[in-house]
VOVEXNU-162969 format. One record per residue: x, y, z of N, C-alpha, C, CB in turn. Coordinates in steps of 0.1 Angstrom, whole numbers, padded with zeros to 4 digits, always signed. Glycine has a CB too. Example, Ala and Ser with C-alpha at 12.3 -4.5 7.8 and 13.67 -1.06 7.14 Angstrom:
BEGIN
+0132-0057+0078+0123-0045+0078+0132-0033+0078+0113-0045+0090/+0128-0022+0071+0137-0011+0071+0129+0000+0079+0141-0006+0057/
END
This chain:
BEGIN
-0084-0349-0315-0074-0339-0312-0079-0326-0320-0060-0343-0317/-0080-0318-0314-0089-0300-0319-0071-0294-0323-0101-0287-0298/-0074-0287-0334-0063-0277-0343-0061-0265-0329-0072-0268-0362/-0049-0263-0327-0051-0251-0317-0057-0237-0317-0042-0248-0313/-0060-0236-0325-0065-0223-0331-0081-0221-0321-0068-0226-0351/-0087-0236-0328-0101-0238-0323-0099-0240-0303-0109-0256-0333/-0084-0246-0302-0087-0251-0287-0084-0241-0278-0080-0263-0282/-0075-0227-0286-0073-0218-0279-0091-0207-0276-0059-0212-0290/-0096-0211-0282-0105-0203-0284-0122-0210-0278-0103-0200-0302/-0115-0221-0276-0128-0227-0267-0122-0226-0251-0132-0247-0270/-0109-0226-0252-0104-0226-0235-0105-0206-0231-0080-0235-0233/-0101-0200-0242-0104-0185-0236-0117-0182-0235-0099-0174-0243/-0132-0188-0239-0145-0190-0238-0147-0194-0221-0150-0201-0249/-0142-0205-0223-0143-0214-0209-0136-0203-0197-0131-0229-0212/-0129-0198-0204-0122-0186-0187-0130-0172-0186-0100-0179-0189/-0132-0173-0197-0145-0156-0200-0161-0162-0192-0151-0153-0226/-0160-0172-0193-0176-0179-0189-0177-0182-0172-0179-0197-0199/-0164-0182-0167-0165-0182-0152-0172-0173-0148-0153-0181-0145/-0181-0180-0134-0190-0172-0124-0177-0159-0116-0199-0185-0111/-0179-0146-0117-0174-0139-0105-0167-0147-0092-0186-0132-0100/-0176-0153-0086-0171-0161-0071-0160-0173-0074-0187-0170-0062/-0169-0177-0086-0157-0192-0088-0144-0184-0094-0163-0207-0101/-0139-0175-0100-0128-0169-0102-0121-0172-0091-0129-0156-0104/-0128-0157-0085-0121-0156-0069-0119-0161-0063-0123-0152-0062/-0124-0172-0061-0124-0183-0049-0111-0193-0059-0145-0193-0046/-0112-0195-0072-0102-0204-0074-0086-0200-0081-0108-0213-0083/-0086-0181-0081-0074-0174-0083-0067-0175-0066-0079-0156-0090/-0077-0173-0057-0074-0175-0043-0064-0189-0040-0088-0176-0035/-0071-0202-0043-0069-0213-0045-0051-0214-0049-0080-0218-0055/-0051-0209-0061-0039-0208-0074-0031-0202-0064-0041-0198-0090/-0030-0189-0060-0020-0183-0050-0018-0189-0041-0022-0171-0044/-0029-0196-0030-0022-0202-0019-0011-0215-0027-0035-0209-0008/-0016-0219-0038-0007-0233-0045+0010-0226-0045-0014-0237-0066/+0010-0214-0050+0021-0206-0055+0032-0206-0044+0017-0192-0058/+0024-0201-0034+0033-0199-0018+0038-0215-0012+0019-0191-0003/+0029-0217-0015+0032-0236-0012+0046-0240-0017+0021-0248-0022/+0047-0238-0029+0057-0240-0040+0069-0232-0040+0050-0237-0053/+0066-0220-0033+0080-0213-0033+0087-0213-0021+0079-0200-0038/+0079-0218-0006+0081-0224+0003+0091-0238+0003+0070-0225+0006/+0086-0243-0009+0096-0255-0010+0109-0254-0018+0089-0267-0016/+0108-0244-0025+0116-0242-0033+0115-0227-0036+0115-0251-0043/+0126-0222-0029+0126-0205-0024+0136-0203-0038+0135-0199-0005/+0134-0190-0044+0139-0183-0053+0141-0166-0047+0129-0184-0064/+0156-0164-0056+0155-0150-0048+0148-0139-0059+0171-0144-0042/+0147-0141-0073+0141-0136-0080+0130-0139-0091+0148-0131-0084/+0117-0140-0087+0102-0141-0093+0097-0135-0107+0094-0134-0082/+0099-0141-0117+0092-0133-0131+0074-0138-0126+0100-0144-0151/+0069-0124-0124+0054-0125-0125+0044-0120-0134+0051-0120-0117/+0032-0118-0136+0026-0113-0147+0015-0102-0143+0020-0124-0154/+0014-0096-0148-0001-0085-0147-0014-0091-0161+0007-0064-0153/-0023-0098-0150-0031-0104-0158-0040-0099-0168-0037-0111-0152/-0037-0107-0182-0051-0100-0191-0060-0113-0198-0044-0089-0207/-0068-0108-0205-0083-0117-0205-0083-0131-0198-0087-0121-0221/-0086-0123-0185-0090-0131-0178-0083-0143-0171-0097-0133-0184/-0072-0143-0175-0062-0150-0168-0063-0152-0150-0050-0142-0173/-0057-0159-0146-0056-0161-0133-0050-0152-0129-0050-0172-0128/-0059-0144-0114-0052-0131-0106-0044-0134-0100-0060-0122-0098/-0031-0129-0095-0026-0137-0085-0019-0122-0077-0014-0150-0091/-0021-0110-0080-0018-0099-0071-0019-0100-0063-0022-0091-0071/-0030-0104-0052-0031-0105-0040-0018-0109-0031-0043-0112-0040/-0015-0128-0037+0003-0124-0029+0014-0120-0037+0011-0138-0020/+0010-0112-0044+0029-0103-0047+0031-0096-0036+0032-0089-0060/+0026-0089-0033+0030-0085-0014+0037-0095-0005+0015-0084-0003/+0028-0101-0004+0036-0118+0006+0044-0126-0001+0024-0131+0012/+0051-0122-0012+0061-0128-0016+0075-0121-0014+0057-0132-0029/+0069-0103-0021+0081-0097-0017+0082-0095-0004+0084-0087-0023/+0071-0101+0002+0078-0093+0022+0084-0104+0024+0064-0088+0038/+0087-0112+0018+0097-0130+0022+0108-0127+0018+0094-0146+0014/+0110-0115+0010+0126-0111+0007+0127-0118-0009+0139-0120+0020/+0116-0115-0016+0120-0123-0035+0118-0110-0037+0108-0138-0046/+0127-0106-0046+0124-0095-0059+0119-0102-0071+0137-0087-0064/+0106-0092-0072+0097-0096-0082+0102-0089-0092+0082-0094-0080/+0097-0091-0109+0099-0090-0119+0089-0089-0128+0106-0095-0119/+0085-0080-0136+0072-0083-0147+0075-0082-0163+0061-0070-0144/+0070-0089-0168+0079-0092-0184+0076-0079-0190+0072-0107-0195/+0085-0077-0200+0082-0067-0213+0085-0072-0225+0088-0054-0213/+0074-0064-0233+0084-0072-0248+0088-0061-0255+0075-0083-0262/+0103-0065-0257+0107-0053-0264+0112-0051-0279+0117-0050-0257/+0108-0060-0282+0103-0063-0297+0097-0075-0307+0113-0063-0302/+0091-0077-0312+0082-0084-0317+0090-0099-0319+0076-0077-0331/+0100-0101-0324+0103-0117-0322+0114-0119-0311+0108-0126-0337/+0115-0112-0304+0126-0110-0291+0121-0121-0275+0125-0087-0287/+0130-0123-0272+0120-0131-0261+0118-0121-0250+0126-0146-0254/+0109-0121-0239+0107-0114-0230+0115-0105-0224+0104-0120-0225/+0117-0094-0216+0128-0086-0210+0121-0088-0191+0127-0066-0220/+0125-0088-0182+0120-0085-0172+0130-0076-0163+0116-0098-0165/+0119-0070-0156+0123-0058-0151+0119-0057-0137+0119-0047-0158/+0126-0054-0127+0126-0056-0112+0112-0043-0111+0146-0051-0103/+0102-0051-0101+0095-0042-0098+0087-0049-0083+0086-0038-0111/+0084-0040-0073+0079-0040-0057+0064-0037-0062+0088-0026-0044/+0057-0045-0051+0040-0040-0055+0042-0025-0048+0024-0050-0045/+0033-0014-0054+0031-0002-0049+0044+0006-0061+0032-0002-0030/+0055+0000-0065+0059+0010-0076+0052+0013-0090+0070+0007-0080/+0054+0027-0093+0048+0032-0106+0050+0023-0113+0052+0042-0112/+0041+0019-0123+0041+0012-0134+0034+0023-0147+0032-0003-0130/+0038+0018-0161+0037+0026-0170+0028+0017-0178+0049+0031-0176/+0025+0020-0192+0018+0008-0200+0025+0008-0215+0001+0011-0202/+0024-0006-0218+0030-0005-0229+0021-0010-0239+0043-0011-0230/+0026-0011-0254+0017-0011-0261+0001-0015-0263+0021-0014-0265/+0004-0024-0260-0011-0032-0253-0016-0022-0241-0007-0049-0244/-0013-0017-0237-0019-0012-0224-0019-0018-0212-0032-0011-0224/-0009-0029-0212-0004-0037-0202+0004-0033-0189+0002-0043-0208/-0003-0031-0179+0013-0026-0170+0023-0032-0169+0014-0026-0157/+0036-0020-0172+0048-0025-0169+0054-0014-0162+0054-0029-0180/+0068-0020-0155+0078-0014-0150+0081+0000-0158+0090-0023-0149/+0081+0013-0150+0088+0025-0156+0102+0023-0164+0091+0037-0143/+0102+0028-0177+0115+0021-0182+0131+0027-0176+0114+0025-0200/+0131+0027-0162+0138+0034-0157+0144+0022-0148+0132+0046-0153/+0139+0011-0145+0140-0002-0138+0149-0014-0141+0128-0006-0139/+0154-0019-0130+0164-0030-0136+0162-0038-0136+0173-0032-0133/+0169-0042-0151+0167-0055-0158+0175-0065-0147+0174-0055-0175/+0166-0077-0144+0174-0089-0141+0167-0099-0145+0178-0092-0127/+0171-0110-0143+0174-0123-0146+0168-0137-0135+0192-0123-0147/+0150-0137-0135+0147-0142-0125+0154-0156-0126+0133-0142-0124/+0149-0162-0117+0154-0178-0108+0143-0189-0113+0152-0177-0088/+0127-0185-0113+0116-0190-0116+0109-0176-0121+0108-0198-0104/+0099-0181-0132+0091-0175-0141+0074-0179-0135+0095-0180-0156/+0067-0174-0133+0050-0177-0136+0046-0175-0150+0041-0166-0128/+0043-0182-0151+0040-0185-0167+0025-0184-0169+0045-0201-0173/+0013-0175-0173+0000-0181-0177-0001-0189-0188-0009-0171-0180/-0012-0195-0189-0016-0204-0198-0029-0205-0203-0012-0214-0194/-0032-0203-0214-0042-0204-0217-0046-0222-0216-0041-0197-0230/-0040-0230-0216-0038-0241-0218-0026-0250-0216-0041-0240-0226/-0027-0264-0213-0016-0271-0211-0018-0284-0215-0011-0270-0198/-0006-0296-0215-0013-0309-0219-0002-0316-0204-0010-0315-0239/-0008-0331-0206+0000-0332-0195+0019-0337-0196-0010-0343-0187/+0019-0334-0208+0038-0333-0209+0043-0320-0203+0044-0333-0226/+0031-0311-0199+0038-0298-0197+0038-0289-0200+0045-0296-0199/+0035-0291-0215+0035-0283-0228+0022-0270-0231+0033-0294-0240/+0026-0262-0227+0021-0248-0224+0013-0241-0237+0033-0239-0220/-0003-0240-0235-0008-0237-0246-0008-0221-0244-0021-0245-0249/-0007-0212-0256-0003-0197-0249-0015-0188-0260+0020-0190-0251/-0008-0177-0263-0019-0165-0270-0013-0168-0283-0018-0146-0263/-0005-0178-0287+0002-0182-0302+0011-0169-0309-0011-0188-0314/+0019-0162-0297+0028-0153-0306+0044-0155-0301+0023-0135-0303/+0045-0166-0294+0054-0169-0292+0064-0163-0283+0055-0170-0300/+0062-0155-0276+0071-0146-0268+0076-0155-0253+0061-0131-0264/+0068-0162-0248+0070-0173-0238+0085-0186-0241+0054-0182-0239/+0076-0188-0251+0083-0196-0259+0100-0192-0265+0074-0198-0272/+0103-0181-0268+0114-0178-0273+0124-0176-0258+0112-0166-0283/+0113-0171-0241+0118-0165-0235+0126-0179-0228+0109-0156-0229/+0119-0190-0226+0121-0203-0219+0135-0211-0228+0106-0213-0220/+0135-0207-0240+0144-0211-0251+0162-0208-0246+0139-0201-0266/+0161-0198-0238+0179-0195-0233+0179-0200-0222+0185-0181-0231/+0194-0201-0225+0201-0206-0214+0207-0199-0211+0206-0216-0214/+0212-0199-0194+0204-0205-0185+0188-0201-0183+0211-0203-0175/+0180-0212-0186+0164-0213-0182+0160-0211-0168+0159-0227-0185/+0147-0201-0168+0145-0203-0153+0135-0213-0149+0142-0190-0147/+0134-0218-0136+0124-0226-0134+0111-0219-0141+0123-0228-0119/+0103-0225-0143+0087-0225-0151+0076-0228-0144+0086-0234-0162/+0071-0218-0142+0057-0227-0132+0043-0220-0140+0057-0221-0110/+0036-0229-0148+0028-0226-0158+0015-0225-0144+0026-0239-0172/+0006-0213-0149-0001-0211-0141-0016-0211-0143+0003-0202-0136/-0028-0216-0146-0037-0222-0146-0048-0229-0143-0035-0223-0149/-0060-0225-0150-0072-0233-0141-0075-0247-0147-0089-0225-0142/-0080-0256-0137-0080-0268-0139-0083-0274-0151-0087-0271-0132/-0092-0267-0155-0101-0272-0166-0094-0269-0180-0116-0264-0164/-0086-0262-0181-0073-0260-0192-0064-0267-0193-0066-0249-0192/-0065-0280-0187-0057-0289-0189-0064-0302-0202-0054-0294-0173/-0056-0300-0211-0060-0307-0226-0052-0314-0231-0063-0298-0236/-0057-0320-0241-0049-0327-0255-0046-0325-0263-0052-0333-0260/-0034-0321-0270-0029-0314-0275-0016-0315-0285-0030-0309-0267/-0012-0316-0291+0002-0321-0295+0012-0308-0297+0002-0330-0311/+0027-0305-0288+0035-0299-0290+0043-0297-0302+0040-0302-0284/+0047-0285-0304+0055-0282-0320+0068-0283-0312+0052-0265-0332/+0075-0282-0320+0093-0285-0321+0099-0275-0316+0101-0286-0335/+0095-0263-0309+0092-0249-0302+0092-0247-0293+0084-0245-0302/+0082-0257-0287+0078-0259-0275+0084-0261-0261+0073-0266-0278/+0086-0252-0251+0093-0258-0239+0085-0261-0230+0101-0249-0233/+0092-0276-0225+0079-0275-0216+0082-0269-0199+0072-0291-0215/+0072-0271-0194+0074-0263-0186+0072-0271-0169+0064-0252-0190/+0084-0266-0161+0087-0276-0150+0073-0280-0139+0100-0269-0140/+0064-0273-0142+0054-0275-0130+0042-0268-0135+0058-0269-0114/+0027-0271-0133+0018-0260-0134+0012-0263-0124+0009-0259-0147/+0001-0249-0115-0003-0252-0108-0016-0247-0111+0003-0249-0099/-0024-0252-0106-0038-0248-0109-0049-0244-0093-0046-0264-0119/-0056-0246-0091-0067-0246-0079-0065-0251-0074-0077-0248-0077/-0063-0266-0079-0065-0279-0070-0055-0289-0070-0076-0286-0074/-0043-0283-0078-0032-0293-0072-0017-0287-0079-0036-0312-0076/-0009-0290-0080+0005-0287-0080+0009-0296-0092+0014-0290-0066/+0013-0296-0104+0017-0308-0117+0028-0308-0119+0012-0307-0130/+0034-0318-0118+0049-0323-0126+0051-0329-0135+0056-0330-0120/+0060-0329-0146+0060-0339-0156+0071-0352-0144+0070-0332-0175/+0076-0352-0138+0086-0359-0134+0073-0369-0123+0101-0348-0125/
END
């Protein structure tokens, strides 16, 4: 069993070290999984992400999700031990940046309350249990109630061993390239 520190840091190696094509070809993969998933289980409001190091792209269908009639949503943090804020946003609206340089929603946007979340992951184990960037903001956000569905989103190969802290939520589904995961 690797300390997370070290496993966070061999799995963000491992996603930095992808070929160009195998990205693309398996961020492609990940989205068609997504649509699959929300086909079976329709939501009318989507917490999504704007991807950084390297994370799984999945822009391509925010279009084809909101032309199905979901309002999408992109997290913010609006303070350092606060859990997430999400804020209604359509592909093609202005987006601003916040500290990080991250796109987000113009702070002029309304706050709601998605149905399901996309969750990245640096990592996962197979209880569920979502290995992240270790600042906790995921974690505090999954922590209220009412929870929204969770769909941890990830490449195959970030599926590890790992032991959960007392923190930890896990998370209803992850989907990767090549298949759809349940703890149930």
């Amino acid at each position: 069993m690797q300390n997370k520190v070290n496993l966070r840091n061999t799995l963000l190696a491992a996603r930095n070290a992808l070929a160009p094509g195998v990205r693309v070809h398996n961020d492609f993969a990940i989205g068609r999984q997504v649509i699959d998933w929300l086909i079976t289980h329709p939501v009318k409001t989507l917490g999504v992400y704007w991807p950084i190091r390297n994370e799984p792209d999945l822009h391509s269908i925010y279009p084809d999700i909101a032309a199905r009639g979901v309002q999408l949503a992109l997290p913010v943090v609006v303070a350092k031990e606060a859990p997430l804020q999400f804020l209604a946003w359509t592909p093609g609206d202005e987006l601003a940046k916040d500290r990080m340089s991250i796109p987000i929603p113009v702070p002029s946007s309304v706050q709601v309350q998605p149905d399901a979340v996309l969750v990245p992951c640096v990592g996962f184990n197979a209880a569920m249990i979502r290995l992240g960037y270790g600042k906790g903001f995921y974690d505090r956000t999954l922590a209220i109630t009412p929870r929204p569905a969770t769909i941890g989103i990830a490449y195959a190969f970030s599926e590890v061993v790992f032991d959960g802290a007392s923190h930890d939520v896990a998370l209803d589904v992850v989907i990767t390239e090549s298949a759809i995961l349940s703890a149930m």
